[in-house]
PyMOL commands that place a pseudoatom at each C-alpha (Angstrom):
pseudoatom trace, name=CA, resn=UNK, resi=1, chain=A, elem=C, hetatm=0, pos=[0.000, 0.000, 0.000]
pseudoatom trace, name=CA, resn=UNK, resi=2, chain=A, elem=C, hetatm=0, pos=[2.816, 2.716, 0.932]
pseudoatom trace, name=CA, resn=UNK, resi=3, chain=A, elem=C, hetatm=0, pos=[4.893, 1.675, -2.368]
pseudoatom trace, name=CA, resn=UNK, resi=4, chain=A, elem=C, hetatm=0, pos=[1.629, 2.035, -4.289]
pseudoatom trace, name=CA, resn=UNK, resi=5, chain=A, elem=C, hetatm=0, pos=[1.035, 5.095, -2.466]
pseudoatom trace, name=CA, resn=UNK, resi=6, chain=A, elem=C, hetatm=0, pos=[-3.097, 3.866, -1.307]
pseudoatom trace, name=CA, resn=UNK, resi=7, chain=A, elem=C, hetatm=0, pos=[-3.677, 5.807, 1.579]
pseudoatom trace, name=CA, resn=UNK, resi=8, chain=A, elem=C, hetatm=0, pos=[-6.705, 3.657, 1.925]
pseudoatom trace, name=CA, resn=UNK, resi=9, chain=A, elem=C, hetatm=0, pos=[-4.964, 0.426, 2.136]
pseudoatom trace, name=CA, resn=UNK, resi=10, chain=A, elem=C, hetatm=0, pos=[-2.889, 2.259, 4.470]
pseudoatom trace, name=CA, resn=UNK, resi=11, chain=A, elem=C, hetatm=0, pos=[-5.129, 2.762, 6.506]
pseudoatom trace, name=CA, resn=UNK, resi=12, chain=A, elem=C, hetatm=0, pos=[-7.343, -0.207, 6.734]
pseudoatom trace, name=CA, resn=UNK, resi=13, chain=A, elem=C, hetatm=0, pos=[-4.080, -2.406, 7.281]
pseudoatom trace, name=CA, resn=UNK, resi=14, chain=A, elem=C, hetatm=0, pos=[-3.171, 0.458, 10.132]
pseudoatom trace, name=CA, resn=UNK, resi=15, chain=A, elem=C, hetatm=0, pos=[-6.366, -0.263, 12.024]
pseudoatom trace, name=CA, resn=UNK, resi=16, chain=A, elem=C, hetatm=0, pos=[-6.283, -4.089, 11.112]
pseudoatom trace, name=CA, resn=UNK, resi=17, chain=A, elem=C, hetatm=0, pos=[-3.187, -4.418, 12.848]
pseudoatom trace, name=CA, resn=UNK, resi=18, chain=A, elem=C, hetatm=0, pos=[-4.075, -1.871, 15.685]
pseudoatom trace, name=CA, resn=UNK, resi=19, chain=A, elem=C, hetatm=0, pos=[-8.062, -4.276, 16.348]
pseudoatom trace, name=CA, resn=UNK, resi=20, chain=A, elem=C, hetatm=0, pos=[-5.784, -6.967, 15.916]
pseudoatom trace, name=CA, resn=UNK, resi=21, chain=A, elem=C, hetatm=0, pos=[-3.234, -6.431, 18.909]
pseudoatom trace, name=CA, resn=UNK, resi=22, chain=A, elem=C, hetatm=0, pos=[-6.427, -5.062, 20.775]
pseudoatom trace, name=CA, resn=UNK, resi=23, chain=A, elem=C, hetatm=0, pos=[-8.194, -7.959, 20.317]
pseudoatom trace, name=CA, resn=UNK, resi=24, chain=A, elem=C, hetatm=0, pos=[-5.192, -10.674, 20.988]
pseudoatom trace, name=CA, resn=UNK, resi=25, chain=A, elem=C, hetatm=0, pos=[-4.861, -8.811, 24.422]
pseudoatom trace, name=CA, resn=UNK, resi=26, chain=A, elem=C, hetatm=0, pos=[-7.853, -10.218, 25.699]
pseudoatom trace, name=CA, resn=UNK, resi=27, chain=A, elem=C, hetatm=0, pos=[-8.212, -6.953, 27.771]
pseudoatom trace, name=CA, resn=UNK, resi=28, chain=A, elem=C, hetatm=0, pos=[-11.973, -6.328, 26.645]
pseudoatom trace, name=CA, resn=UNK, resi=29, chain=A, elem=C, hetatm=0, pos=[-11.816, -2.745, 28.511]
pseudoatom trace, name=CA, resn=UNK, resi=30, chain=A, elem=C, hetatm=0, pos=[-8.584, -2.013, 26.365]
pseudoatom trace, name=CA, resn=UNK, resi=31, chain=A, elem=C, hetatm=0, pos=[-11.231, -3.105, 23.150]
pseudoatom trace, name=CA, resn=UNK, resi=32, chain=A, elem=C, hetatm=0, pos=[-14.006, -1.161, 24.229]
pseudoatom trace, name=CA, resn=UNK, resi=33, chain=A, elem=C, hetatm=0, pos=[-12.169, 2.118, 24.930]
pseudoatom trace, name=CA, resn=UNK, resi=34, chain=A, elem=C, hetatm=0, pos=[-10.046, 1.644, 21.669]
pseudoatom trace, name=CA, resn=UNK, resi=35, chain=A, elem=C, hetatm=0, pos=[-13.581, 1.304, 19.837]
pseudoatom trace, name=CA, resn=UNK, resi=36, chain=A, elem=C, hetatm=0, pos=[-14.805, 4.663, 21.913]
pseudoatom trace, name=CA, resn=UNK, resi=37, chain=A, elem=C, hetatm=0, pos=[-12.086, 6.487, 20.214]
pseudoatom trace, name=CA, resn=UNK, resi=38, chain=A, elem=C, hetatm=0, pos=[-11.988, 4.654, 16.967]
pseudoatom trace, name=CA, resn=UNK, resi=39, chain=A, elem=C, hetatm=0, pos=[-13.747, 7.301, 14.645]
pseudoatom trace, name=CA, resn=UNK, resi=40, chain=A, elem=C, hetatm=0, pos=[-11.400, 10.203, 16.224]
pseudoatom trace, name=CA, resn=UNK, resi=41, chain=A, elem=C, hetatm=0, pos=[-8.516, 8.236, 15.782]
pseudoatom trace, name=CA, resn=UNK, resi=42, chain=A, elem=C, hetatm=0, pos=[-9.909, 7.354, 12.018]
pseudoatom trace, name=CA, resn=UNK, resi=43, chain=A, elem=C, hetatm=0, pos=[-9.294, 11.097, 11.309]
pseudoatom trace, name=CA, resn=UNK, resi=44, chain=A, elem=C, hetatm=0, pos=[-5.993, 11.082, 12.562]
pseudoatom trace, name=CA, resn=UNK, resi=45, chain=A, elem=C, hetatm=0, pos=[-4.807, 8.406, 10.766]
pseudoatom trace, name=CA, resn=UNK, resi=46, chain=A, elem=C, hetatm=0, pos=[-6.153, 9.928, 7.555]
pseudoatom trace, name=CA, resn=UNK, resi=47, chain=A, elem=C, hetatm=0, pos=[-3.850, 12.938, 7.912]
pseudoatom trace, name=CA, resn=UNK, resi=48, chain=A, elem=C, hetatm=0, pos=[-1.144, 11.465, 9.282]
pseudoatom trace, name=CA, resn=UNK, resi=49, chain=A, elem=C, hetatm=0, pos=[-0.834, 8.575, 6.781]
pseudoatom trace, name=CA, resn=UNK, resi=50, chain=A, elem=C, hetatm=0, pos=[-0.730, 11.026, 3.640]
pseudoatom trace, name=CA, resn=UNK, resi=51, chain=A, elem=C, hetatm=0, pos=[3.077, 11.828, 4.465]
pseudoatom trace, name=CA, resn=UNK, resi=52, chain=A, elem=C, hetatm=0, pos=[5.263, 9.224, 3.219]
pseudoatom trace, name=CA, resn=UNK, resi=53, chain=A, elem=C, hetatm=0, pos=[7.445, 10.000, 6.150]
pseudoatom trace, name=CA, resn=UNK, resi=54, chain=A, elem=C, hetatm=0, pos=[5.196, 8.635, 8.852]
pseudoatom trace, name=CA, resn=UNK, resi=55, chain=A, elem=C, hetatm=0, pos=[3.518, 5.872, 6.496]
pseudoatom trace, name=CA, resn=UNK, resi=56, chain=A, elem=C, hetatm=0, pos=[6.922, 4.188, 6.020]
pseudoatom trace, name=CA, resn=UNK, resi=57, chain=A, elem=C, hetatm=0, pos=[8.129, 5.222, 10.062]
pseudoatom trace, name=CA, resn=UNK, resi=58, chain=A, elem=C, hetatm=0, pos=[4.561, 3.729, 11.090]
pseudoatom trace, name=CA, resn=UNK, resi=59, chain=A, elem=C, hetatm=0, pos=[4.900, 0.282, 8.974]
pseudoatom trace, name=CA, resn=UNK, resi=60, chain=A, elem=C, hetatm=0, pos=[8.586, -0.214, 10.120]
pseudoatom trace, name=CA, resn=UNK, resi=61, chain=A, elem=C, hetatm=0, pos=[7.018, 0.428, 13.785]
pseudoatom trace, name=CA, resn=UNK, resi=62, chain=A, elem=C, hetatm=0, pos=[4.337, -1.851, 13.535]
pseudoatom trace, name=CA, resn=UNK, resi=63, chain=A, elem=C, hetatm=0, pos=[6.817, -4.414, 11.844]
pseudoatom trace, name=CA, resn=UNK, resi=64, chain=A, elem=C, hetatm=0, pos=[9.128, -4.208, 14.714]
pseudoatom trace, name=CA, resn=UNK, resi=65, chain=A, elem=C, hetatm=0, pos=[6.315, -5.092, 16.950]
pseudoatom trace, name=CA, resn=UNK, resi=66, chain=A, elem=C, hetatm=0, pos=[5.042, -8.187, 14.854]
pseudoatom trace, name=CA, resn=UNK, resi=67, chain=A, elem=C, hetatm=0, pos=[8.659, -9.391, 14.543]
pseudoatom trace, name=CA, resn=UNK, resi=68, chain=A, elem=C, hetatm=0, pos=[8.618, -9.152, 18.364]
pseudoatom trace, name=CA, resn=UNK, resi=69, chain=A, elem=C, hetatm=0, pos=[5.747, -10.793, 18.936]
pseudoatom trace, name=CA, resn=UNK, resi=70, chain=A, elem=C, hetatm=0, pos=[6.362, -14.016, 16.801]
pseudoatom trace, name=CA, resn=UNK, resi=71, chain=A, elem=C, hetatm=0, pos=[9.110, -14.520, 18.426]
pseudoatom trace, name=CA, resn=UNK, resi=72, chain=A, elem=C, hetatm=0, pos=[7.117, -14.520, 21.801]
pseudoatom trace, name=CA, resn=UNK, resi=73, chain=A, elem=C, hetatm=0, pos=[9.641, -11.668, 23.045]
pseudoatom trace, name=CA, resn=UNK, resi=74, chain=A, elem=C, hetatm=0, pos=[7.393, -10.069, 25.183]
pseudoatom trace, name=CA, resn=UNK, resi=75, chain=A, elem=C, hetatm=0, pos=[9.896, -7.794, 26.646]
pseudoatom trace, name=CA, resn=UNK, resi=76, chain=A, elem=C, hetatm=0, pos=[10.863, -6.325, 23.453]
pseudoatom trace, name=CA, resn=UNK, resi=77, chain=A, elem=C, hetatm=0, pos=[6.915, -6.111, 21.737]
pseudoatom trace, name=CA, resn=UNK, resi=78, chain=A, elem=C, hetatm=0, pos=[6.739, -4.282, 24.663]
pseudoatom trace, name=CA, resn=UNK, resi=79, chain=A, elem=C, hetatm=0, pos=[9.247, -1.674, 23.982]
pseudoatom trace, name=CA, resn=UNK, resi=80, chain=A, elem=C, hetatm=0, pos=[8.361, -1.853, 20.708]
pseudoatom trace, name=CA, resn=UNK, resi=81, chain=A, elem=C, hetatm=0, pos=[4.950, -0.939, 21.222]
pseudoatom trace, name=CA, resn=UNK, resi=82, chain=A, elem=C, hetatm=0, pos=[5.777, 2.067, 23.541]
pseudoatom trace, name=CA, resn=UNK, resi=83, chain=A, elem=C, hetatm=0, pos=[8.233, 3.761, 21.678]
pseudoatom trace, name=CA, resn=UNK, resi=84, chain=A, elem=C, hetatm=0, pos=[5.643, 3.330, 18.973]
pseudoatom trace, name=CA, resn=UNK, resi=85, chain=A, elem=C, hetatm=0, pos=[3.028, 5.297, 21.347]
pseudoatom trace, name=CA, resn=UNK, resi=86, chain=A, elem=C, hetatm=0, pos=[5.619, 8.166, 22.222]
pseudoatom trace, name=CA, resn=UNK, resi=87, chain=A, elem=C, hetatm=0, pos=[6.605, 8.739, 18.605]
pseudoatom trace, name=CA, resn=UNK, resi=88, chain=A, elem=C, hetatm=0, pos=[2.715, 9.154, 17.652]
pseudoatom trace, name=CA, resn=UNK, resi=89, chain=A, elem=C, hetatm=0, pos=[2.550, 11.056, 20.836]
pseudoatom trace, name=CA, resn=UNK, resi=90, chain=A, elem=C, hetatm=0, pos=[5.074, 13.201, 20.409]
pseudoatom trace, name=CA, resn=UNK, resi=91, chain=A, elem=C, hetatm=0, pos=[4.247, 13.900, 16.332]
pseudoatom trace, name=CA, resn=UNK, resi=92, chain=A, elem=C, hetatm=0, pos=[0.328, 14.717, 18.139]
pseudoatom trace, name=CA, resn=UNK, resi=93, chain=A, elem=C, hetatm=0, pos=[2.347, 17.312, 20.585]
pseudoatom trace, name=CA, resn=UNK, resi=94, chain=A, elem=C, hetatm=0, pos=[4.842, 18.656, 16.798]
pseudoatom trace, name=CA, resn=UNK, resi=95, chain=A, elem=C, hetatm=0, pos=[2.521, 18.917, 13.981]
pseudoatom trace, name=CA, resn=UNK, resi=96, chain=A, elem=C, hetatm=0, pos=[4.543, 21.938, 12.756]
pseudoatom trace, name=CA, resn=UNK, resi=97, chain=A, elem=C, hetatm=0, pos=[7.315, 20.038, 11.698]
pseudoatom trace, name=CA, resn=UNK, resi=98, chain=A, elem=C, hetatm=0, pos=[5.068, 16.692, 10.714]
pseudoatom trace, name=CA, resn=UNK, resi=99, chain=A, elem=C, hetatm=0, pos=[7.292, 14.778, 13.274]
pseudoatom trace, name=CA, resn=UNK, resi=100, chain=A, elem=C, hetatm=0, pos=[10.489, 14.952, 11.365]
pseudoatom trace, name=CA, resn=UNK, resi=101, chain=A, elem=C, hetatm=0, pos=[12.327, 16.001, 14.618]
pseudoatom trace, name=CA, resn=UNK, resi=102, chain=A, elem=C, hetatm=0, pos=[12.830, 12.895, 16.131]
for i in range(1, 102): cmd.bond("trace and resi %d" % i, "trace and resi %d" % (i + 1))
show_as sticks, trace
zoom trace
């Protein structure tokens, strides 16, 4: 999807992976407030995703963390998964500079 530049795709494999992980957790809370938030997030996505940039940062991410987790290293999924948080948190907190200043 990023190499044929389809945001859509792009998208729809962003929150497939995202439902997935939810879902895997077994934390139903963790579901239902990911679901509370899903259409705000939606909107996010759709701005975020249509810079290169953070489409190719986000899949390498999101790879790191499926690597990670077939391998059953916990530890590092986990480390993974919240340096993946703080970069989209801290791109939220930077939109002036699209979050090229990491």
């Amino acid at each position: 999807a990023i190499a044929d530049k389809d945001q859509r795709s792009q998208i729809k494999a962003d929150v497939e992976f995202h439902e997935y992980i939810y879902r895997k957790s077994g934390n139903e809370r963790l579901f239902h407030i990911y679901t509370g938030f899903k259409d705000q997030l939606y909107r996010y996505r759709v701005l975020y995703l249509a810079d290169e940039f953070h489409s190719e940062t986000v899949s390498k991410e999101h790879n790191k963390i499926l690597e990670a987790i077939r391998s059953r290293n916990l530890k590092l999924a986990r480390e993974y998964s919240e340096l993946h948080i703080l970069n989209q948190k801290n791109n939220l907190n930077q939109p002036q500079n699209n979050g090229r200043g990491r």
